[in-house]
C-alpha positions in Angstrom: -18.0 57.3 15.9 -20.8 55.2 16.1 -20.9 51.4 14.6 -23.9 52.4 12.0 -21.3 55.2 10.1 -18.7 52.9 10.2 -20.4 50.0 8.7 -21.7 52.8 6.3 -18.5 53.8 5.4 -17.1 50.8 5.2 -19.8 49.9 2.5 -19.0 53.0 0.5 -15.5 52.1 0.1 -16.5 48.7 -1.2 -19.2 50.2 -3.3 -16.5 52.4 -4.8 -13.8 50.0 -5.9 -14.2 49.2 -9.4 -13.3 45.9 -11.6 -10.3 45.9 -13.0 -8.2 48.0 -10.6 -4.7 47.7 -10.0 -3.8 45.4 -7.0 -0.7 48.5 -6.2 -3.8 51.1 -7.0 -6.4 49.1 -5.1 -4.3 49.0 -1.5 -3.6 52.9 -1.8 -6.8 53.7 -1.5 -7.4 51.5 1.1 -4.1 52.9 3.2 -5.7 56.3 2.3 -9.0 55.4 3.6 -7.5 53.8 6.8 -5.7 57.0 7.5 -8.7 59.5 7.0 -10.8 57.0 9.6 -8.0 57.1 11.9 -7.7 61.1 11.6 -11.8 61.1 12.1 -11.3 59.0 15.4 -8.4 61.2 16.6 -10.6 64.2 16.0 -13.8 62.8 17.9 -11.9 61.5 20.8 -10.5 65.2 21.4 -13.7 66.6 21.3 -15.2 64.0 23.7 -12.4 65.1 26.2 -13.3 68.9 25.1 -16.5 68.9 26.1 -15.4 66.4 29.5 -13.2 69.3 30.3 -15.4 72.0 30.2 -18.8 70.4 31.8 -16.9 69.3 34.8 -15.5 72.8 35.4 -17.2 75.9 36.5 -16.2 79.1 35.9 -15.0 81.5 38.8 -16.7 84.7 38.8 -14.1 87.8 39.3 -14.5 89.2 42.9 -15.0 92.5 43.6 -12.0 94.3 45.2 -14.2 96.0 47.6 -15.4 93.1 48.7 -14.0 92.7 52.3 -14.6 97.1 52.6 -17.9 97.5 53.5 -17.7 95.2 56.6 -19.1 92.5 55.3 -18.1 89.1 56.1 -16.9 86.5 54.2 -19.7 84.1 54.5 -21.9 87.1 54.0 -19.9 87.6 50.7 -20.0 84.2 49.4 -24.0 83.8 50.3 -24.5 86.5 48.2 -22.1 85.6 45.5 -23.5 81.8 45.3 -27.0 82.6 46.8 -27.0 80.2 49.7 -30.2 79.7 51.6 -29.9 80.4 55.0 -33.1 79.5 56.5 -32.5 75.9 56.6 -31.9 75.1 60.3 -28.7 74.0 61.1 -29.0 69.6 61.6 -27.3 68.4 64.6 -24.1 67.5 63.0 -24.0 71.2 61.8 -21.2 72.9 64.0 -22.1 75.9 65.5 -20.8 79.5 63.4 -17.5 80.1 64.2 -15.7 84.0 63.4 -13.1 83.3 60.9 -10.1 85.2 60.2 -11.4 87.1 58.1 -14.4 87.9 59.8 -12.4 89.3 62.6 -10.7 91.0 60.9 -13.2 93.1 59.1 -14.9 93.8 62.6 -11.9 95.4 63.6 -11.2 98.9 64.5 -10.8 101.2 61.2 -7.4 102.2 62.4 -5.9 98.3 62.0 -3.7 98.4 58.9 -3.9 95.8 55.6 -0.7 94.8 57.3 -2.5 93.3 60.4 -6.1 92.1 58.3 -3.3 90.0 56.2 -1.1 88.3 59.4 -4.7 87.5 60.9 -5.8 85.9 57.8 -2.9 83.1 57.5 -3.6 82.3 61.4 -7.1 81.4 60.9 -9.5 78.6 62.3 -10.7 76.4 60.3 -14.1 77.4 58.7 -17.4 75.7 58.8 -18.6 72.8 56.3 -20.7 75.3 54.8 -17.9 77.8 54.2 -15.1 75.2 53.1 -13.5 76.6 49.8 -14.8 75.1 46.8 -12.3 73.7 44.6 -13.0 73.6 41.2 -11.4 71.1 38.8 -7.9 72.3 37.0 -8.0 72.6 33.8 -4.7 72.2 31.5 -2.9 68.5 30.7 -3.4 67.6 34.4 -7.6 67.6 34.3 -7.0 65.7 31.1 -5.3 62.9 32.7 -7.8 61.3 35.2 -9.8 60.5 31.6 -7.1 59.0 30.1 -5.9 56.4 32.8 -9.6 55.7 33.1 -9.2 54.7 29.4 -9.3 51.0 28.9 -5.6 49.8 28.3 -5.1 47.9 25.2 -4.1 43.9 25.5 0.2 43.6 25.6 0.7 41.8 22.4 2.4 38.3 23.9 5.1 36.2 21.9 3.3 33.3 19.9 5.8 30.1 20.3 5.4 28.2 17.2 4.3 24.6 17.6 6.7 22.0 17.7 8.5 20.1 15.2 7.2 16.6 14.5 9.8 14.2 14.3 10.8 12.3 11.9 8.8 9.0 10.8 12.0 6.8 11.5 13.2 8.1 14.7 9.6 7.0 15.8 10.2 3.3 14.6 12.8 3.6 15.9 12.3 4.2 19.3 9.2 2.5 19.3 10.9 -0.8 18.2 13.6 0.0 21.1 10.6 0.4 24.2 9.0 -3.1 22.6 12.4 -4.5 22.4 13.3 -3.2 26.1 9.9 -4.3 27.6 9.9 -7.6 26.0 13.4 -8.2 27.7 12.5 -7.0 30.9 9.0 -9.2 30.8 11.2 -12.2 29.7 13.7 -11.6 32.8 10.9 -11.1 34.9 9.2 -14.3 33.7 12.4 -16.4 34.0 14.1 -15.5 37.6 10.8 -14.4 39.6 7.4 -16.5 38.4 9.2 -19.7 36.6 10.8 -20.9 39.9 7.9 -20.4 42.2 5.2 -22.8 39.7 5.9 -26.8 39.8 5.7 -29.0 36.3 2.0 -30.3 36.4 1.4 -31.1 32.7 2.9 -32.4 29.8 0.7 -31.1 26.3 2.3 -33.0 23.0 1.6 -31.3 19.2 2.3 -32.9 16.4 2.1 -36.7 16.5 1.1 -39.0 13.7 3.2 -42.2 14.3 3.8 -41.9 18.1 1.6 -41.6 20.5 1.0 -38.2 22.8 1.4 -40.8 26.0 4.5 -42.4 24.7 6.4 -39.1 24.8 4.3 -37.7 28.1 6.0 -40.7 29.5 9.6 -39.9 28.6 9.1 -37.0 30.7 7.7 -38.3 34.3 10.7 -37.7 35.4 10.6 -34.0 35.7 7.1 -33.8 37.2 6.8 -31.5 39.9 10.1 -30.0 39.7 10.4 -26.2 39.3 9.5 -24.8 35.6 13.3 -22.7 35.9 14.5 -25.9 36.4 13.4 -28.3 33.2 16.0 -27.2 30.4 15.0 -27.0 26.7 17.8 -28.7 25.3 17.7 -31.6 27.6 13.7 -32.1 26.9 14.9 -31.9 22.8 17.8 -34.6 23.2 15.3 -36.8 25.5 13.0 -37.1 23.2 15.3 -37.1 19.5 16.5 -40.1 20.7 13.6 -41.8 19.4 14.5 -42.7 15.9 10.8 -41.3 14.9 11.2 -38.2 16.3 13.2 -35.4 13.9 12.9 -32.2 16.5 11.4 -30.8 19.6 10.6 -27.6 20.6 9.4 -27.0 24.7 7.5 -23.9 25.7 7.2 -23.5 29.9 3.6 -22.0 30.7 2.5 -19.7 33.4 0.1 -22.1 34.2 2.7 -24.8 35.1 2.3 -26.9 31.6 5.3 -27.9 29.3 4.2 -27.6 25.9 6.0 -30.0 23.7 6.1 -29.7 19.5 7.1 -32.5 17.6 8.1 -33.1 14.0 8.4 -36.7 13.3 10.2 -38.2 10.2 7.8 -39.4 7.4 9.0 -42.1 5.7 9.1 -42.7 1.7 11.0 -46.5 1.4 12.2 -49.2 3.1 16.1 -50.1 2.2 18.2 -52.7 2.5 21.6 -53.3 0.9 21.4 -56.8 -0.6 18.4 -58.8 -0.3 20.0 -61.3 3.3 20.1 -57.0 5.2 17.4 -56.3 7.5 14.9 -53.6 5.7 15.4 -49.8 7.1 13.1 -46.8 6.3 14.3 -43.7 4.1 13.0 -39.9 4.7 12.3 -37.8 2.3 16.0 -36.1 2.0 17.4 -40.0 1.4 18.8 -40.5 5.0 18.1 -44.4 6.6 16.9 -44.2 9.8 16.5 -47.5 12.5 12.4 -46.8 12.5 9.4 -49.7 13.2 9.3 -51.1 9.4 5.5 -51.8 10.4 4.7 -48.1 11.3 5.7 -46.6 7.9 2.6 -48.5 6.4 2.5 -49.4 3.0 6.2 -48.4 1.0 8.3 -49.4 -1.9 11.2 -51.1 -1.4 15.0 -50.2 -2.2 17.9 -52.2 -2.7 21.3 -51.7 -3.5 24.3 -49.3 -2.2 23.8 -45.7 -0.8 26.9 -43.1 -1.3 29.6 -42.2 0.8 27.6 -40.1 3.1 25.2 -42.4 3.7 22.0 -40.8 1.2 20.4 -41.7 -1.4 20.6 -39.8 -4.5 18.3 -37.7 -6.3 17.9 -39.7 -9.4 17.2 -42.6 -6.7 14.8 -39.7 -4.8 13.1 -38.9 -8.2 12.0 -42.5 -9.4 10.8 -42.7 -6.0 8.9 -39.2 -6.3 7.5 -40.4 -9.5 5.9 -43.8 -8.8 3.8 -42.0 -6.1 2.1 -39.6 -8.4 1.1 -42.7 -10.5 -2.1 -44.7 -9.7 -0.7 -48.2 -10.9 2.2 -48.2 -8.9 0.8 -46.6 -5.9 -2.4 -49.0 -5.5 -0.1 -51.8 -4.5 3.8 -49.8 -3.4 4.3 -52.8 -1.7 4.9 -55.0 -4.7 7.8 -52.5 -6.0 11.2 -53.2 -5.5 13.8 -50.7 -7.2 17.2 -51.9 -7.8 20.4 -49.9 -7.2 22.8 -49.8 -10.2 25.7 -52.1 -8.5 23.1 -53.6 -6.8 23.4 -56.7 -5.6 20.9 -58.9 -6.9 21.2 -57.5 -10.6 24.9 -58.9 -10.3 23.0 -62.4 -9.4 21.1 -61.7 -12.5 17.9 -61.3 -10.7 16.9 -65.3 -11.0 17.7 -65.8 -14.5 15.3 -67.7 -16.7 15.5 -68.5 -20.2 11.7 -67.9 -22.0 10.6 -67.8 -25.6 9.9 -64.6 -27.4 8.1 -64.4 -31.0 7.5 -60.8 -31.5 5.4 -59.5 -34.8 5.4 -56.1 -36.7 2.9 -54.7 -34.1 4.5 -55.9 -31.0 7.4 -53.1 -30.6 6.1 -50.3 -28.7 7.2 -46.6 -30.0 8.8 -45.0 -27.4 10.0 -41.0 -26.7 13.2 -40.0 -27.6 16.3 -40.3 -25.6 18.3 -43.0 -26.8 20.0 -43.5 -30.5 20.1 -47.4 -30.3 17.4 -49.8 -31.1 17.5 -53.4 -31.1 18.1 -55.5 -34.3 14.7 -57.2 -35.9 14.3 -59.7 -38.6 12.6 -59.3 -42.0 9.0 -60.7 -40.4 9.8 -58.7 -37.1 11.1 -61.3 -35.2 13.4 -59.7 -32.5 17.1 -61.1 -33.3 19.0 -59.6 -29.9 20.3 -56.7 -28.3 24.1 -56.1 -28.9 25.6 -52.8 -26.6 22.6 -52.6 -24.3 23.1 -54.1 -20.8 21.9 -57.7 -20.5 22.4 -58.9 -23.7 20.2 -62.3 -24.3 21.9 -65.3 -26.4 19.1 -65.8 -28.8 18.4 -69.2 -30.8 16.2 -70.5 -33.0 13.6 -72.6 -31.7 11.8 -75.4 -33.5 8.4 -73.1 -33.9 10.3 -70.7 -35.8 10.3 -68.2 -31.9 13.4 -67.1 -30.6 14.9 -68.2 -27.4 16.2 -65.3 -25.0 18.1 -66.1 -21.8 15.8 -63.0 -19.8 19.1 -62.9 -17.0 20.3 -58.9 -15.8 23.6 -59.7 -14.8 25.9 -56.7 -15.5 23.1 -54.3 -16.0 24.3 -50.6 -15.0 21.2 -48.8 -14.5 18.0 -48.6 -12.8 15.7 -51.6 -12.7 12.1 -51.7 -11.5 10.8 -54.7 -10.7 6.9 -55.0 -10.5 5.5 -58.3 -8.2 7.3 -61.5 -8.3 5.6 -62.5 -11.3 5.6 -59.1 -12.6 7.9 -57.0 -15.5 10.9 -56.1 -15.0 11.5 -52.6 -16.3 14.8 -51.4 -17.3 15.2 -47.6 -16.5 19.0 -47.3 -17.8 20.4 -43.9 -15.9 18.9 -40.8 -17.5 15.2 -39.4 -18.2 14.1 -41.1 -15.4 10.9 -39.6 -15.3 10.0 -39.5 -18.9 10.7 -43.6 -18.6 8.3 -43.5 -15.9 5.4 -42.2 -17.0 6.2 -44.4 -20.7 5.8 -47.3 -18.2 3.1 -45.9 -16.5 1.1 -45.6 -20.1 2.1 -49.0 -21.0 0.6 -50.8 -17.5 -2.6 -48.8 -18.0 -3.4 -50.3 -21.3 -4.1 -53.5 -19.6 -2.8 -55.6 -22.7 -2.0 -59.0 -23.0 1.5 -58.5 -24.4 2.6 -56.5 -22.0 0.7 -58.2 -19.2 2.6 -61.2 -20.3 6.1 -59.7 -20.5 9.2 -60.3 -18.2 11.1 -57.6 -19.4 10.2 -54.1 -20.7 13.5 -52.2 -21.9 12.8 -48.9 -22.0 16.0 -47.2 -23.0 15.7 -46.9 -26.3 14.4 -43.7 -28.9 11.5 -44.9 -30.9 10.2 -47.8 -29.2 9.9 -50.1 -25.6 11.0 -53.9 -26.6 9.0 -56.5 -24.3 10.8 -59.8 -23.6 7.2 -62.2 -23.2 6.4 -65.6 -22.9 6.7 -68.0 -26.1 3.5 -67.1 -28.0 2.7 -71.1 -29.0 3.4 -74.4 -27.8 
């Protein structure tokens, strides 16, 4: 069937289908139509071998029975029966005539029998190449096969192996983090037994100094120059070097290239500390702990005075008034003239120098203050401030001849924090609670650069609604 009616065909059957057709409707017709086109193919392949079959073959004329009677020989016979031409000259690879059987026979005498023509004919020579027997092809399911072996085989349908299944997304993690983790340890033993012990110590690289000097702690580590890398232990570079009161940790990192690498964290210091006012001055880090540092190194500090706890820190209400005064631009432009005091310190039991000065307060001269404390100082009818009963540091107040009152400014017994700003400066009392809110009141109060409380000795700040100043007398 040739490509053209199939493609036709194939059209027609689209052509036919019509909208709306049932899916179970629609594939009948096409199983229908699939079977007539196979039938069609069937029917055309067995009249291609029919027609094979029968123009390969030719048909075998009935011979006469007489046909060996009359004398005549068998060549003669089949010459006349086919019509060979025998004037063609024999070629010289023609072999020469030979009598056949049955040529012999026939020129026999009359009186041989059928008996004797037949035994000579099964002992005869062979015949000539233009008298071999013709043998025509058999017909029947045997001449049919030749045409189908020669048909082209049709391709063995092979097994299709499905593709593999992925695995999962954490079994791949997994064992990826397991081949990192196993390289990395076999790099690292590698590293450490075979390269480290063949490269010598050549260089010493420091990170991380502000106080020291890179030199100063190259130097602490001469002594390992040109030993082995294997050989220079990380725990023995860390104690070298934290022995230095400056230094807080040390981490070493050995190089390919035969260079220690050494990271340092030094301690910053916030304070200097003393425990009474005859001890020699300390620094203090930032988590409270005194450490035996260069005083002159830590630049520019506060100082603290007074007694640390059992564990040798400060604590954090200490840690807090120190965190305060830094974030305040009057107290740190000059740190250096600020000296906190310890409750029990030592030099509030002295009473801090006490002096006895004149006050004469007016209506305008107490301060308002934030809340946090429920007791206020005692005031006369034209504001004169009388004393402070209950509130640490009482003063023994008089009247003086200008109609002032005399307080005895001495802090003996206080229990809470005191501040003291310069020598000639303010002395702030902080009491023990909102510490920071007492800060920044003080803060406010230095910033408004007035006379009052430029000229004050005390500032108590532990009260509700006001800050009381302690000044000089106000007239002669």
């Amino acid at each position: 069937m040739s490509l053209l009616r199939l493609l036709q065909r194939l059209r027609n059957g689209r052509s036919g289908q019509r909208r709306g057709t049932p899916p179970a409707v629609e594939a009948a017709l096409r199983a229908k139509r699939a079977r007539a086109y196979l039938d069609e193919k069937k029917r055309d392949q067995k009249k291609r071998d029919r027609k094979r079959d029968q123009g390969g073959r030719r048909a075998m004329p009935s011979l006469p029975l007489d046909l060996f009677e009359d004398g005549e020989g068998a060549g003669d016979a089949l010459d006349r029966l086919f019509a060979v031409d025998r004037s063609i000259p024999a070629g010289p690879l023609d072999r020469p005539a030979a009598p056949t059987a049955a040529t012999s026979a026939v020129n026999a005498t009359s009186t041989s029998t059928s008996t004797s023509t037949s035994a000579s004919a099964k002992r005869r020579t062979p015949a000539p190449m233009d008298e071999l027997p013709i043998e025509l092809p058999r017909s029947g399911p045997r001449a049919a096969a030749p045409a189908r072996a020669a048909a082209p085989r049709r391709a063995t349908p092979r097994a299709v192996v499905p593709p593999a299944r992925p695995l999962p997304r954490f079994v791949v993690s997994v064992g990826t983090t397991l081949a990192l983790g196993l390289g990395f340890a076999a790099g690292r033993l590698l590293f450490e037994h075979v390269w480290l012990p063949r490269v010598p110590l050549a260089r010493v690289a420091v990170v991380g100094t502000s106080v020291r000097t890179p030199d100063s702690i190259a130097q602490a580590l001469l002594d390992n120059a040109g030993a082995p890398l294997d050989r220079i232990d990380a725990a023995h570079v860390a104690a070298l070097l934290t022995a230095d009161p400056w230094i807080e940790s040390v981490e070493s990192f050995r190089l390919p290239s035969g260079t220690l690498l050494v990271r340092v964290v030094e301690r910053r210091a916030i304070a200097r500390y003393q425990t009474d006012p005859e001890a020699e001055p300390v620094l203090l880090d930032p988590t409270g702990r005194p450490f035996a540092g260069n005083v002159g190194l830590g630049g520019a500090l506060p100082l603290v005075e007074g007694p640390v706890d059992g564990d040798q820190t400060l604590s954090s209400a200490t840690l807090e008034i120190l965190e305060e005064l830094r974030r305040h631009e009057d107290f740190a432009r000059d740190p250096v003239a600020l000296t906190l005091h310890l409750p029990g310190s030592v030099a509030i039991a002295r009473g801090l120098e006490p002096r006895r000065r004149s006050v004469g307060l007016t209506d305008g001269e107490d301060l308002a203050s934030d809340s946090g404390w429920d007791a206020a100082p005692s005031f006369s009818e034209g504001g004169m401030l009388v004393g402070e009963s209950g509130q640490g540091g009482a003063s023994a107040a008089s009247d003086a001849p200008d109609g002032s009152v005399e307080v005895n400014d001495s802090l003996a017994g206080e229990t809470g924090y005191v501040l003291e700003i310069g020598r000639e400066g303010p002395r702030a009392l902080l009491g023990q609670s909102f510490l920071k809110r007492r800060i920044a009141r003080l803060a406010a109060l230095l910033a408004q650069r007035d006379a009052l409380v430029a000229g004050a000795r005390v500032i108590d700040l532990r009260f509700a609604d006001r800050a009381v100043l302690r000044t000089e007398p106000t007239s002669g």
